[in-house]
MARLOKOL-798296 format. One record per residue (C-alpha): y, z negated, x negated; residue number from 1. Coordinates in nm, 2 decimals, padded with zeros to 4 digits. Each point is the difference from the previous one (the first is absolute). Layout:
residues N
        Y        Z        X   resi
        Y        Z        X    NUM
...
***
This chain:
residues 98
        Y        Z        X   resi
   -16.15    20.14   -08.73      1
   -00.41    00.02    00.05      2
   -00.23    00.01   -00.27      3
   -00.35    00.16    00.00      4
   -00.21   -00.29    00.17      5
   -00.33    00.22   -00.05      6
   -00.14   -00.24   -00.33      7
    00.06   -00.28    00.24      8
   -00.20    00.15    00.26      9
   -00.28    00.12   -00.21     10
    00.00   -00.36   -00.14     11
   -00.05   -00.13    00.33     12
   -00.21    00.18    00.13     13
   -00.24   -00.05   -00.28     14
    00.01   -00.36    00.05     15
   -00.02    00.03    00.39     16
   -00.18    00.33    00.10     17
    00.09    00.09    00.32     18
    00.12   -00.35    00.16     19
    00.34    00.11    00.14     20
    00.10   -00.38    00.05     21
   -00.13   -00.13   -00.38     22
    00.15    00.29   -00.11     23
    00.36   -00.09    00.18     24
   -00.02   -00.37   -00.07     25
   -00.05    00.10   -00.39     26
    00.28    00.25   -00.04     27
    00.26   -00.27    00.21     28
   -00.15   -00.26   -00.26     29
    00.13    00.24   -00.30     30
    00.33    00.05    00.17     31
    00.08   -00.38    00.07     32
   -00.14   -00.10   -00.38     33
    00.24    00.27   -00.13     34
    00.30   -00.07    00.23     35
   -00.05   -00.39   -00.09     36
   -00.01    00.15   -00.37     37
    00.34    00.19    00.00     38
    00.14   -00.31    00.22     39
   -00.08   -00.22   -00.30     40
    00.17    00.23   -00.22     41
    00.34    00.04    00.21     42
   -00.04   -00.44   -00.02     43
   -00.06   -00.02   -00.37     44
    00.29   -00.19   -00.13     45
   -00.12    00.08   -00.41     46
   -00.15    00.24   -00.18     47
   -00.32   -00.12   -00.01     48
   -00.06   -00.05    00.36     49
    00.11    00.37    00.06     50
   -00.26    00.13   -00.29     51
   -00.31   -00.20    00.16     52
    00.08    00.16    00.34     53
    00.02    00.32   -00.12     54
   -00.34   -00.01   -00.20     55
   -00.14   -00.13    00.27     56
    00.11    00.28    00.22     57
   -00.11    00.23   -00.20     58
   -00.38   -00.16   -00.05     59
   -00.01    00.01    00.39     60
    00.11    00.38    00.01     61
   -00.22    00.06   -00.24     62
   -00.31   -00.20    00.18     63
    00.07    00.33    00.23     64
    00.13    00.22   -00.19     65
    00.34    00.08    00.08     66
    00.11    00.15   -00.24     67
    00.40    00.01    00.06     68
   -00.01   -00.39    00.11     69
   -00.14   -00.06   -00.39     70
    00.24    00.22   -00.12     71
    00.31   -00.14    00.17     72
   -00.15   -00.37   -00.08     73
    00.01    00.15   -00.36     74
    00.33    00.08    00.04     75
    00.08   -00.31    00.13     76
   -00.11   -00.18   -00.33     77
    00.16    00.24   -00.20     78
    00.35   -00.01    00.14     79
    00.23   -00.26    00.05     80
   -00.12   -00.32    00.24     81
    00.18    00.03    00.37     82
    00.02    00.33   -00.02     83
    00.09    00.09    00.35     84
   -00.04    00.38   -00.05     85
   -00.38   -00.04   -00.10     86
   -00.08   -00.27    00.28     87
    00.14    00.27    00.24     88
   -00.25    00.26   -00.16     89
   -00.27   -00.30    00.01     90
    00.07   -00.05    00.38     91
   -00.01    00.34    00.07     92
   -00.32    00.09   -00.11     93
   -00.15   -00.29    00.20     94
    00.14    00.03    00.31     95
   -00.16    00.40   -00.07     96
   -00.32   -00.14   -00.06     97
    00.01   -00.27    00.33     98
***
């Protein structure tokens, strides 16, 4: 599955112009804050430590964004905690941003 990346590069390259390594150091620095993200929410052993992972995945999507990731971390809040089928979609749509 890959999702548009293009508001992730138009975020960094506002923030970086044209600095090719800045620019590669922020977008790995998105992935690994979202992938620690959706790690805390397959690990959240109650309800509450599954809803503050997913807000805060979707405030860092949204620092750049990516629209999808806010959506899905929506989703996330919405639905039922654990929900295997959503971190799937979750994990998806980060490994098609990295």
């Amino acid at each position: 599955m890959s999702f548009d990346s293009g508001p992730l590069d138009r975020y960094i390259s506002a923030a970086v112009g044209d600095d090719p390594a800045m620019a590669m150091e922020l977008r790995a620095s998105f992935v690994e804050g979202a992938r620690e993200l959706s790690d805390l929410m397959r690990r959240a052993r109650c309800d509450a430590n599954w809803h503050v992972a997913a807000e805060r995945l979707k405030s860092l999507s949204a620092t750049f964004g990516i629209i999808p990731l806010i959506q899905l971390a929506e989703d996330a809040m919405a639905g039922a905690p654990g929900d295997p089928a959503v971190l799937r979609e979750i994990n998806g749509a980060i490994e098609g941003l990295a």
